[in-house]
C-alpha positions in Angstrom: 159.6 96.6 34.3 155.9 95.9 36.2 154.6 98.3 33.6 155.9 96.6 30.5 154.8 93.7 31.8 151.6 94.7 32.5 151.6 96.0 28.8 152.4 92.8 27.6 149.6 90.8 29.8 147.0 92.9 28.1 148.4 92.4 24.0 148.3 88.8 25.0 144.9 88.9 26.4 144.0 91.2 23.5 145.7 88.1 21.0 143.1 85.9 22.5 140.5 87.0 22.8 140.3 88.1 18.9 141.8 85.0 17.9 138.4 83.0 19.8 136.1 85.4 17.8 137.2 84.0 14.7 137.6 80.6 15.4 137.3 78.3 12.2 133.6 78.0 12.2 130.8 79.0 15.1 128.8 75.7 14.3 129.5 72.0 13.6 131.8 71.0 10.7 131.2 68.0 8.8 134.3 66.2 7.2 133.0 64.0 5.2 133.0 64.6 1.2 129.1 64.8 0.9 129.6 67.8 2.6 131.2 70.8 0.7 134.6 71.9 1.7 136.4 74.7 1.3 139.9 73.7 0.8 141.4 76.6 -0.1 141.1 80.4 -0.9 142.8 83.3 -2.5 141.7 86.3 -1.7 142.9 89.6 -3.8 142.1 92.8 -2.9 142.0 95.8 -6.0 141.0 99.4 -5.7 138.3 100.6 -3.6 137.7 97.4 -1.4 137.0 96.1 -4.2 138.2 91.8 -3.7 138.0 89.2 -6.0 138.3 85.7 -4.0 139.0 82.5 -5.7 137.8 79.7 -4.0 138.6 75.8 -3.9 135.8 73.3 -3.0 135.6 69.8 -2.4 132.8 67.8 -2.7 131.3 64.5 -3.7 129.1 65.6 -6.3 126.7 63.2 -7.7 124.8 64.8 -10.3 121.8 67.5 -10.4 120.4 65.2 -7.0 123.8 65.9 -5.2 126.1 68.5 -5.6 128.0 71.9 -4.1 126.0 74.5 -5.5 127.4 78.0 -4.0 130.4 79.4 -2.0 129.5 83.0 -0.5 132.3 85.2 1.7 130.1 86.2 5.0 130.9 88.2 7.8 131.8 85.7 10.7 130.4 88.5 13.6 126.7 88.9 11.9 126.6 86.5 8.8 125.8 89.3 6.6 126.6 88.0 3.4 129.2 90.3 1.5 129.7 88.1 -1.9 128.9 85.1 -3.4 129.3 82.5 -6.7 126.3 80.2 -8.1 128.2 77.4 -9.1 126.1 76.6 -12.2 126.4 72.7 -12.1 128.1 69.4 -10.9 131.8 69.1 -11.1 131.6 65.1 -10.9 134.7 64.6 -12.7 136.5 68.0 -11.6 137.4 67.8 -7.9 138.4 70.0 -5.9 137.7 72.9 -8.3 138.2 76.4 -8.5 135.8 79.1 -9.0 136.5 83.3 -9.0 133.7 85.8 -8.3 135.0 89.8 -8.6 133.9 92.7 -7.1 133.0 92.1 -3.6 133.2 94.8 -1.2 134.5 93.9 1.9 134.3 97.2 4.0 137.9 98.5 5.3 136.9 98.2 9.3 135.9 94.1 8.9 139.2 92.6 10.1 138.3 88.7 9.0 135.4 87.1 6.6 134.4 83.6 6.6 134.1 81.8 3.2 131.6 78.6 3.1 130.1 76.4 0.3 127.0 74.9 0.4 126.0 71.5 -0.5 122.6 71.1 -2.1 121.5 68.5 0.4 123.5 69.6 3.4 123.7 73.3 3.4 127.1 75.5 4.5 128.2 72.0 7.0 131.1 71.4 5.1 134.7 73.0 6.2 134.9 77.0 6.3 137.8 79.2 5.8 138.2 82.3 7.9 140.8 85.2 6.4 142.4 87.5 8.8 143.0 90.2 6.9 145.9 91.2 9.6 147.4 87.7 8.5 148.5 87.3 4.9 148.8 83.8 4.5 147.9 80.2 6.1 147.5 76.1 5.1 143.9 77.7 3.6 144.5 80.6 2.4 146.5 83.7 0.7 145.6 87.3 0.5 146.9 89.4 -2.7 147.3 92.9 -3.6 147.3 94.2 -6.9 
């Protein structure tokens, strides 16, 4: 009994500690609309680690001056930047919006990425979404296999 409790102690210990390394973000979070959000992602993974990642974002864009410009899927650990989508122009009038970008290649040993958007103002200060890839679904995200 000792030992399976000991067993235990350590998945538990295990649980948390890999849960802090991906916390939502590793800097500050802005809430406020002049900010780009993320509000949502889904992530679907095809042949070869191959994803494509749809991804919602919020913003309040003002025109050329003031407006979510990019989203990009990033390694949370080193920030190395696996994918990304130009978003082309303002979405004044389309909010939140949707946007896809295909073939990103996640490699098969990263166990989460973090998806951000950039305002063209603020930078990436706006609300990230980190997937677990061990966790299929959450309030901000899905992940699909085809």
């Amino acid at each position: 009994m000792k030992e399976f409790i000991k067993i235990f102690l350590i998945i538990c210990i295990g649980l948390l500690i890999s849960s802090s390394l991906f916390a939502q973000d590793n800097g500050p979070i802005n809430p406020d609309l002049d900010y780009a959000q993320v509000v949502y992602v889904r992530a679907v993974q095809g042949a070869n680690y191959l994803w494509t990642f749809h991804v919602s974002v919020k913003h309040n864009d003002e025109g050329w001056e003031h407006y979510a410009d990019l989203w990009e899927v990033v390694n949370p650990e080193t920030g190395e930047v696996f994918g990304e989508r130009i978003l082309a122009h303002p979405h004044d009038t389309e909010q939140p919006f949707t946007r896809s970008q295909s073939n990103i290649e996640i490699p098969e040993s990263i166990l989460a990425v973090k998806v951000r958007a950039r305002c063209n103002l603020h930078g990436f200060e706006g609300k990230k979404v980190i997937i677990k890839f061990t966790v299929m679904e959450s309030d901000d995200y899905i992940i699909e296999f085809r």
